[in-house]
N, C-alpha and C positions, 0 to 999 in steps of 0.2 A: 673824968669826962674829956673827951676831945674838940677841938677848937677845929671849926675848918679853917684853912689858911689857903693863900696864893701866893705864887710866884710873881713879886711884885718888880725885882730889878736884880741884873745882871750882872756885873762886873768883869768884865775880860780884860787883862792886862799882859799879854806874852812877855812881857820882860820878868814877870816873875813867875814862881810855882803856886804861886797862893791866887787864887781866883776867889770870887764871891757872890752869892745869891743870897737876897734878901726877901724872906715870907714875910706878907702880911696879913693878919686879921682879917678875913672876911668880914666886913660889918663894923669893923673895929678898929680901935688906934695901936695898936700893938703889933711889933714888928720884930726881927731881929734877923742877923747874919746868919750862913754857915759859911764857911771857909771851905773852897773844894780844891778840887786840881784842873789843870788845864784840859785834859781828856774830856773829863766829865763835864766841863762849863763848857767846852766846844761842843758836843753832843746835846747840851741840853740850846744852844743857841740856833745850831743847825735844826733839830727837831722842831723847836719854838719858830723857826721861817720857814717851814715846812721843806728844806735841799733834800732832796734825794742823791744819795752816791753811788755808785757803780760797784760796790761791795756792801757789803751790809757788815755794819761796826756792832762792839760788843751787844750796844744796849738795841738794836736791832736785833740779833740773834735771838736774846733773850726774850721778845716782845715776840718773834716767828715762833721760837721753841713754846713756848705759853698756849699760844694760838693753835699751833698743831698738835699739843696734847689735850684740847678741847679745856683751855681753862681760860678765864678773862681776869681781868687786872681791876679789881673793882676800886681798891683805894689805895693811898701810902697814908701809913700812919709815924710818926715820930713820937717814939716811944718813952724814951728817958735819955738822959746827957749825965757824962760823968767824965769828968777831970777834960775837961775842956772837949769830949766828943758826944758827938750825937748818935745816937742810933736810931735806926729804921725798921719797918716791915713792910712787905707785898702782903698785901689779900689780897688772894686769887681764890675766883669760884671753880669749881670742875664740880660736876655732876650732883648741885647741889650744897656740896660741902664747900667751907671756908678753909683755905690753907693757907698759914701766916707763913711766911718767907722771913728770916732776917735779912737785912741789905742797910747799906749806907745810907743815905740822905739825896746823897748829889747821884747815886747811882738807877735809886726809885724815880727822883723825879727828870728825870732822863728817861729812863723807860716810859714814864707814864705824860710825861706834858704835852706829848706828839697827840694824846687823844684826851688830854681836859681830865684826865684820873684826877677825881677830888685828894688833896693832901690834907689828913690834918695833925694837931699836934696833941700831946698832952697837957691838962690845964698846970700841972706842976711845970713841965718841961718850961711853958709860955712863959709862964711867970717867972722863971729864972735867968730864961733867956732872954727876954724884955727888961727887967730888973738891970741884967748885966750891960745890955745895949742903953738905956736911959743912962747908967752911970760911965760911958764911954768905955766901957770893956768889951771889946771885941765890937767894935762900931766900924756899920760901913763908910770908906771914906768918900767925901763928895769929891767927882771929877772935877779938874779944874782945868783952867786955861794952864797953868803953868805948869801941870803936870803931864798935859798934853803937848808944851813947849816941851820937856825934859823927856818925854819920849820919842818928838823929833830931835834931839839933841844928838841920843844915844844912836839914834837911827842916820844922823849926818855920820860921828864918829865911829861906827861900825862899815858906813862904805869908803872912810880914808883908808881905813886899815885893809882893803879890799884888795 
């Protein structure tokens, strides 16, 4: 059975390559991380405030190329996780029929957050990945004052060296 979830928080950090988006339960107390990359959490932040840019980036293309081959993005499903990664699917309607797409996590909900595409997960997936987040594995960190000091820190010693 699948859980719907939403995209409940964000993470963007450019000092590093590890970003992070946190689903939560629809209805529910159960929550957990993915780890994505900077490309994909900019895309999905840019979408989420609705910027349009003056090119159209990957997850644009792919959301045009859908659209002109008369298919709609009805949902993302997160299917099963294994050895620390998640996997995804697009259903996409065209003419009636259901076409599952494999895709990443952070690449689906990129494509799909700009228009509210329901996500959901699988109840095995939840439960392992809630499981894992309740016992601090793979937990999102809370921002803080001091880590927001440490990245004006970096950001002074990067313009000495200028």
């Amino acid at each position: 059975m699948n859980i719907p979830m939403q995209l409940s928080r964000i993470f963007i950090r450019e000092m590093t390559d590890m970003q992070i988006i946190e689903l939560s339960e629809v209805g529910g107390t159960r929550a957990f991380p993915i780890v994505i990359g900077l490309p994909e959490a900019s895309a999905i932040e840019r979408r989420l405030k609705g910027i349009e840019i003056s090119r159209p980036q990957t997850h644009d293309l792919l959301a045009n190329t859908i659209q002109a081959l008369g298919g709609e993005l009805l949902r993302i499903e997160i299917t099963s996780f294994s050895q620390g990664t998640y996997f995804a699917r697009l259903i996409i309607s065209k003419d009636g029929q259901e076409i599952e797409i494999d895709s990443r996590p952070s690449d689906a909900i990129a494509l799909g957050i700009a228009k509210s595409i329901p996500i959901s997960v699988a109840e095995e997936v939840l439960e392992a990945a809630s499981a894992q987040a309740a016992a601090g594995i793979n937990s999102v960190p809370e921002i803080s004052a001091d880590m927001e000091d440490e990245d004006d820190d970096q950001d002074d010693d990067e313009d000495e060296n200028l």
